[in-house]
Backbone atoms as SQL, in Angstrom:
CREATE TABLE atoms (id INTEGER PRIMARY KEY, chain TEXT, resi INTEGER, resn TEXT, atom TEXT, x REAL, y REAL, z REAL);
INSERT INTO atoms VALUES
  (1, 'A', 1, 'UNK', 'N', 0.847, -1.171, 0.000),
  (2, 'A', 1, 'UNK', 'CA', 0.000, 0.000, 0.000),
  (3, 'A', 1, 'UNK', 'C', 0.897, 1.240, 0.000),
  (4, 'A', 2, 'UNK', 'N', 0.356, 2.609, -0.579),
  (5, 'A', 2, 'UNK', 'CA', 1.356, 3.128, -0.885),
  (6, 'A', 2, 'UNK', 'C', 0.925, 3.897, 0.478),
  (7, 'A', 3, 'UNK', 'N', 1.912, 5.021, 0.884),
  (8, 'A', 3, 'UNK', 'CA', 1.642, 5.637, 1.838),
  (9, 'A', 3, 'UNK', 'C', 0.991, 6.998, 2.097),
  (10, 'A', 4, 'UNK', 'N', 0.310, 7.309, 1.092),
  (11, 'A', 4, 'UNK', 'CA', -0.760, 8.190, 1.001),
  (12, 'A', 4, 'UNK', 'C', -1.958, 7.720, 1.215),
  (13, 'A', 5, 'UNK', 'N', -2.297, 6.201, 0.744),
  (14, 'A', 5, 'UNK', 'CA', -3.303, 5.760, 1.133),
  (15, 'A', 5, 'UNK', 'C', -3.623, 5.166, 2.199),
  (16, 'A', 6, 'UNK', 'N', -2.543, 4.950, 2.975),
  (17, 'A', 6, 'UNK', 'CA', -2.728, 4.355, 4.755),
  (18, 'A', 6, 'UNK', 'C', -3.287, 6.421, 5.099),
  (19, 'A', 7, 'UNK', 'N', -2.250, 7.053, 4.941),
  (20, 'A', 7, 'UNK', 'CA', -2.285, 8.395, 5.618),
  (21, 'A', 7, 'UNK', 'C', -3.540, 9.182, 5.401),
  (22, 'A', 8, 'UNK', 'N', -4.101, 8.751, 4.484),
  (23, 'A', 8, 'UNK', 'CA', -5.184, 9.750, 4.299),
  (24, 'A', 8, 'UNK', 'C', -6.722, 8.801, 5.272),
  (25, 'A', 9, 'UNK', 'N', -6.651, 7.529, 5.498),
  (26, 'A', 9, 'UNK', 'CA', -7.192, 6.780, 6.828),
  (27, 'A', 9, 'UNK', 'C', -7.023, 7.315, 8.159),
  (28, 'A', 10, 'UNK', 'N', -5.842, 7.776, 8.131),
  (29, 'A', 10, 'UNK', 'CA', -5.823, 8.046, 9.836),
  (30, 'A', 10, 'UNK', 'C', -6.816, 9.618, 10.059),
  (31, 'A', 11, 'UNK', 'N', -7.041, 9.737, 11.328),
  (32, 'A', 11, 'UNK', 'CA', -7.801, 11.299, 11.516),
  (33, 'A', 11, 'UNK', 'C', -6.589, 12.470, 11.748),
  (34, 'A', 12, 'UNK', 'N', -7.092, 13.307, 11.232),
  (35, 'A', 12, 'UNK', 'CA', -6.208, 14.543, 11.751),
  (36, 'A', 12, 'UNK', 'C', -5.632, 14.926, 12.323),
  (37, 'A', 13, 'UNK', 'N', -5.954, 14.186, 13.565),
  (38, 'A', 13, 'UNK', 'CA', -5.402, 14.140, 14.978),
  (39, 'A', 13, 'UNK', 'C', -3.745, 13.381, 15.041),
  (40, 'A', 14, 'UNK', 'N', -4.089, 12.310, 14.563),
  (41, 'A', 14, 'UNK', 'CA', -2.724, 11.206, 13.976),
  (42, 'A', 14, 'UNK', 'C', -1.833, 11.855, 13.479),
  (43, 'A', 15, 'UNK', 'N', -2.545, 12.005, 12.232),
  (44, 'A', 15, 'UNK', 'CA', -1.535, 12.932, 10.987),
  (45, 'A', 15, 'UNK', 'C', -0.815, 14.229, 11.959),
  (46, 'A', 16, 'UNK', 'N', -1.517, 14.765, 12.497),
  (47, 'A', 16, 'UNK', 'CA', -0.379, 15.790, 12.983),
  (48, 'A', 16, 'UNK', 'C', 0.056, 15.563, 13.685),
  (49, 'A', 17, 'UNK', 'N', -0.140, 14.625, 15.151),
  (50, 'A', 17, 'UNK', 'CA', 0.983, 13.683, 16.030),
  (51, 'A', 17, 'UNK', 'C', 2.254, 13.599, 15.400),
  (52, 'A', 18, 'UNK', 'N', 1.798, 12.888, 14.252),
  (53, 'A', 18, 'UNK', 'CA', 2.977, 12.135, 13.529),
  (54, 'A', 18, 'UNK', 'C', 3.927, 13.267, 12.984),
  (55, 'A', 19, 'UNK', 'N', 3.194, 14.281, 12.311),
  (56, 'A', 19, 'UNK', 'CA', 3.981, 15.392, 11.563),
  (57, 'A', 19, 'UNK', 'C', 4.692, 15.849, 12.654),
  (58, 'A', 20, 'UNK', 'N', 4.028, 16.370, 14.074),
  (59, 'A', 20, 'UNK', 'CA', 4.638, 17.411, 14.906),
  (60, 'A', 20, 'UNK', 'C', 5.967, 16.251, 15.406),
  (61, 'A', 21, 'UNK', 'N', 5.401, 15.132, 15.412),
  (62, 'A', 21, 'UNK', 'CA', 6.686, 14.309, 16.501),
  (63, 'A', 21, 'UNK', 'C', 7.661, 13.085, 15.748),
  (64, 'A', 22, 'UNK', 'N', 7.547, 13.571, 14.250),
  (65, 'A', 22, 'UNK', 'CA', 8.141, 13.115, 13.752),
  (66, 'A', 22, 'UNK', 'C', 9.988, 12.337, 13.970),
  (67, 'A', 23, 'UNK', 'N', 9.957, 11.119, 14.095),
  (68, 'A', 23, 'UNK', 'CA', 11.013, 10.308, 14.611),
  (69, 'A', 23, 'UNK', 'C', 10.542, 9.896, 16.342),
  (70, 'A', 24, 'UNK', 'N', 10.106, 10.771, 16.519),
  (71, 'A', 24, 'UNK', 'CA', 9.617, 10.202, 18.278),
  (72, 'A', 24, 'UNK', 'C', 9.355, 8.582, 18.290),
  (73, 'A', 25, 'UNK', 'N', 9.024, 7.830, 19.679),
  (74, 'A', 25, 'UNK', 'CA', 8.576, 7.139, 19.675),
  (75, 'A', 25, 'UNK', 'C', 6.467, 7.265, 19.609),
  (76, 'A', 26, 'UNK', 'N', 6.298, 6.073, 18.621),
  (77, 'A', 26, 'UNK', 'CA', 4.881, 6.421, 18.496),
  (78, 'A', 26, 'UNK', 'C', 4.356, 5.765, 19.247),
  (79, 'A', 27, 'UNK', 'N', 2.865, 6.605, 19.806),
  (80, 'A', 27, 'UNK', 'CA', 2.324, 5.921, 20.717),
  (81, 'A', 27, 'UNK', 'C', 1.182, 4.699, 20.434),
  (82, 'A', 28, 'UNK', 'N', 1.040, 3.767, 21.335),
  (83, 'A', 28, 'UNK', 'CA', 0.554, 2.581, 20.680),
  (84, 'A', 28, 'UNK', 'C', -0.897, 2.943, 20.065),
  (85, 'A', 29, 'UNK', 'N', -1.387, 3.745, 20.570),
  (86, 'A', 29, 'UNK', 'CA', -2.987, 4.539, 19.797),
  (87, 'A', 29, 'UNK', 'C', -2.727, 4.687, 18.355),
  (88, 'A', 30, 'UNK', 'N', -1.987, 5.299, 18.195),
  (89, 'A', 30, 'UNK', 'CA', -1.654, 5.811, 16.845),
  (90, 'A', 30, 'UNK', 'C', -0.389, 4.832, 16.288),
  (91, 'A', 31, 'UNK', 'N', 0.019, 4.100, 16.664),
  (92, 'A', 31, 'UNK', 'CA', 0.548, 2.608, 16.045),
  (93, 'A', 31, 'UNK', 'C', -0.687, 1.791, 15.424),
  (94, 'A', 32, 'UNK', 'N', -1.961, 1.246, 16.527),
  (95, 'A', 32, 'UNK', 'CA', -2.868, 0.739, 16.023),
  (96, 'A', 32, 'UNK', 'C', -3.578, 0.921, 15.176),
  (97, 'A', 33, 'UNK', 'N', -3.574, 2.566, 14.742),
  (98, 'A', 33, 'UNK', 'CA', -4.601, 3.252, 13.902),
  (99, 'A', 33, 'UNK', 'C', -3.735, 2.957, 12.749),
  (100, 'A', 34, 'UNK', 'N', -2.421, 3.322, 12.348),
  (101, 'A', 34, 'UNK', 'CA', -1.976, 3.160, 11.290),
  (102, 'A', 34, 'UNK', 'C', -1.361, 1.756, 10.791),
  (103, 'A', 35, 'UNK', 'N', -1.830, 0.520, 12.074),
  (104, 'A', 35, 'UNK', 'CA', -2.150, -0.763, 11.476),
  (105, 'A', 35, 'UNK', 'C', -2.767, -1.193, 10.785),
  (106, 'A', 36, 'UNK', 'N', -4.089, -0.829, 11.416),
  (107, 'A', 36, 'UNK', 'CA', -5.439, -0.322, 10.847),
  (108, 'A', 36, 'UNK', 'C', -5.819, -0.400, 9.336),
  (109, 'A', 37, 'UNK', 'N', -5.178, 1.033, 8.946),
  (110, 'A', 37, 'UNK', 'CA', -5.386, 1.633, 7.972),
  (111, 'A', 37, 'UNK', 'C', -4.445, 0.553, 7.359),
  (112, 'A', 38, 'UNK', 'N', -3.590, 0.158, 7.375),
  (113, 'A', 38, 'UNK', 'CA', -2.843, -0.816, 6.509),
  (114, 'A', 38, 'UNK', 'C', -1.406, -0.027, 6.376),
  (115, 'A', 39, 'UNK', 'N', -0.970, 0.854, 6.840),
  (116, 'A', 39, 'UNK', 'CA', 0.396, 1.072, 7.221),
  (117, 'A', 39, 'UNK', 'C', 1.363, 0.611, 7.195),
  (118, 'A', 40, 'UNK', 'N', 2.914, 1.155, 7.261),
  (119, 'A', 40, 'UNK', 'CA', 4.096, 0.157, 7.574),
  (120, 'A', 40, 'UNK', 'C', 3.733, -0.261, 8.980),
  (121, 'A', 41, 'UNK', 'N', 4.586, -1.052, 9.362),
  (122, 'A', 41, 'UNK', 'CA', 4.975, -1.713, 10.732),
  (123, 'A', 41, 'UNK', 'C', 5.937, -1.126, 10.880),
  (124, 'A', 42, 'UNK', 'N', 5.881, -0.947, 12.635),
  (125, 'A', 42, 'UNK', 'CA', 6.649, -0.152, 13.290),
  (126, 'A', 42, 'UNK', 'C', 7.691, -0.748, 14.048),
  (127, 'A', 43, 'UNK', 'N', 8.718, -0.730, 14.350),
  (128, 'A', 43, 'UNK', 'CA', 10.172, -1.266, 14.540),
  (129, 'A', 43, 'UNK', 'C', 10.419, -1.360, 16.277),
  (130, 'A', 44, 'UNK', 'N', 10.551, -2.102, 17.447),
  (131, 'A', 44, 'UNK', 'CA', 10.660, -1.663, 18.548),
  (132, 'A', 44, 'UNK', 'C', 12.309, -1.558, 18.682),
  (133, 'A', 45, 'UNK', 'N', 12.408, -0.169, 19.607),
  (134, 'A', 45, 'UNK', 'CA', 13.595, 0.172, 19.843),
  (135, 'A', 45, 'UNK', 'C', 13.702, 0.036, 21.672),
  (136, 'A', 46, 'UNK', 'N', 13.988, -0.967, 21.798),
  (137, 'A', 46, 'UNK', 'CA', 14.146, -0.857, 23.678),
  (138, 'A', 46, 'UNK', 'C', 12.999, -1.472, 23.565),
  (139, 'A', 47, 'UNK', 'N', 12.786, -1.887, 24.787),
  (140, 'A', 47, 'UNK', 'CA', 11.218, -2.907, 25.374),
  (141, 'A', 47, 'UNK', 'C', 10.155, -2.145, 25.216),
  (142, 'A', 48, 'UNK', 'N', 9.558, -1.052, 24.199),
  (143, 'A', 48, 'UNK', 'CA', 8.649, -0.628, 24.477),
  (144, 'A', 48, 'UNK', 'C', 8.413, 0.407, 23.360),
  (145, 'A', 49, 'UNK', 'N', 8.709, 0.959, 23.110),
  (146, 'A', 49, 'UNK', 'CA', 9.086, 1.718, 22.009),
  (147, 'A', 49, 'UNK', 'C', 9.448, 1.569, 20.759),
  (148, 'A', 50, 'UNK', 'N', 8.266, 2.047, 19.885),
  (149, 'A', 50, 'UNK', 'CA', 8.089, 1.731, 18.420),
  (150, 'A', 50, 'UNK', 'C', 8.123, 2.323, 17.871),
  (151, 'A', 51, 'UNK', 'N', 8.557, 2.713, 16.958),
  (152, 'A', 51, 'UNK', 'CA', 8.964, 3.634, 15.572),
  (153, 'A', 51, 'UNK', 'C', 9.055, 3.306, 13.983),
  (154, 'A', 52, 'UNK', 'N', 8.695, 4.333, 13.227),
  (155, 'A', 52, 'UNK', 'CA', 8.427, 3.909, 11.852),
  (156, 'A', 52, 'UNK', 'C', 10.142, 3.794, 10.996),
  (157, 'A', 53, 'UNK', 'N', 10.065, 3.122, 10.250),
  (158, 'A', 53, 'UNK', 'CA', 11.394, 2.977, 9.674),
  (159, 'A', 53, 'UNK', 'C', 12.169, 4.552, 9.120),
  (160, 'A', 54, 'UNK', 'N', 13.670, 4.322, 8.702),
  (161, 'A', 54, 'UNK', 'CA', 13.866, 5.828, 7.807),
  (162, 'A', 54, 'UNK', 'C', 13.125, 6.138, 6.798),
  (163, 'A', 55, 'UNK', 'N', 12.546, 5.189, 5.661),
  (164, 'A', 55, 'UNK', 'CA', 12.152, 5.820, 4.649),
  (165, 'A', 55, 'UNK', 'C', 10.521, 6.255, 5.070),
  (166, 'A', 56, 'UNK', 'N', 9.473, 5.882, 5.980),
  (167, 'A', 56, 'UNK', 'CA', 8.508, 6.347, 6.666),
  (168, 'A', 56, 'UNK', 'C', 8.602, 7.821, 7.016),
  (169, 'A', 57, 'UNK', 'N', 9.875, 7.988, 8.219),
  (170, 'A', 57, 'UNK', 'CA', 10.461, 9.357, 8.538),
  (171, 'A', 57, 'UNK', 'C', 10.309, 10.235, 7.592),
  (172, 'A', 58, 'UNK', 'N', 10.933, 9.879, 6.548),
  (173, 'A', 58, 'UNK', 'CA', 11.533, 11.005, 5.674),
  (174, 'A', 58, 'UNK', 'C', 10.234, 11.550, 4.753),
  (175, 'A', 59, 'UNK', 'N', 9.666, 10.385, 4.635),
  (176, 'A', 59, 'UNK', 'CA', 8.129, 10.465, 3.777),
  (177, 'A', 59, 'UNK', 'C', 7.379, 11.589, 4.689),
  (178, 'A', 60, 'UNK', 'N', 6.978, 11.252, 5.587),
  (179, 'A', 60, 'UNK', 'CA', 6.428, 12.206, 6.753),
  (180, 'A', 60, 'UNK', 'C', 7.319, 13.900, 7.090),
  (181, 'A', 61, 'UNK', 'N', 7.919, 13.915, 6.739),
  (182, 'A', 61, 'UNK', 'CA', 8.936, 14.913, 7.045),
  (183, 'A', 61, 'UNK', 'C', 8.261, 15.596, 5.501),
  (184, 'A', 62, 'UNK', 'N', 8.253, 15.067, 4.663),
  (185, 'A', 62, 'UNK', 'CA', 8.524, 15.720, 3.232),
  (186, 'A', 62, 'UNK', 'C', 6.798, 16.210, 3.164),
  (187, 'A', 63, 'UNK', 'N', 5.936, 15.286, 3.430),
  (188, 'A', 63, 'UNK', 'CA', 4.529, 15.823, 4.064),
  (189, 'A', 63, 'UNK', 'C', 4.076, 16.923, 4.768),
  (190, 'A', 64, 'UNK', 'N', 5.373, 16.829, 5.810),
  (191, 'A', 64, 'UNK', 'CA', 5.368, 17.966, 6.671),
  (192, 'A', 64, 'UNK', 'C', 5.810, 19.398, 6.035),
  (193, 'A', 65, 'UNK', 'N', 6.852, 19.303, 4.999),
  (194, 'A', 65, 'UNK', 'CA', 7.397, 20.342, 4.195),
  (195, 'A', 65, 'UNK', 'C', 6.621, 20.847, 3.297),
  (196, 'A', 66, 'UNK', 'N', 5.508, 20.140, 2.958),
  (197, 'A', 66, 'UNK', 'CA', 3.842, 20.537, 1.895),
  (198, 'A', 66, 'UNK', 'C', 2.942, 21.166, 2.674),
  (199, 'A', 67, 'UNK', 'N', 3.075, 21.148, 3.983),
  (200, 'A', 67, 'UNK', 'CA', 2.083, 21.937, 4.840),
  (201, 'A', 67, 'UNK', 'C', 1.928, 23.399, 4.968);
């Protein structure tokens, strides 16, 4: 799935989580939602903490630069 079409599934709320906290760890709410939607899978870093891969990042970043 490409990643405009998971992103345009999630609510507004997500989408700008994600934009504002871009590289953060994501929280499992908004992990599930963009399971959901059919999304990448998210990577755990440490026992608890999940994050989208680099090329996710950068996609989101470049999203963020269209805003």
């Amino acid at each position: 799935m490409t990643h405009e079409r998971w992103w345009s599934q999630l609510t507004s709320e997500s989408r700008t989580w994600l934009i504002d906290n871009n590289g953060d760890a994501v929280p499992e709410s908004i992990a599930a939602e963009v399971s959901a939607a059919g999304g990448p899978a998210l990577t755990s870093q440490g026992s608890t903490d999940a994050h989208f891969e680099d090329d996710v990042r950068d996609w989101i970043e470049e999203i963020a630069n269209r805003e």
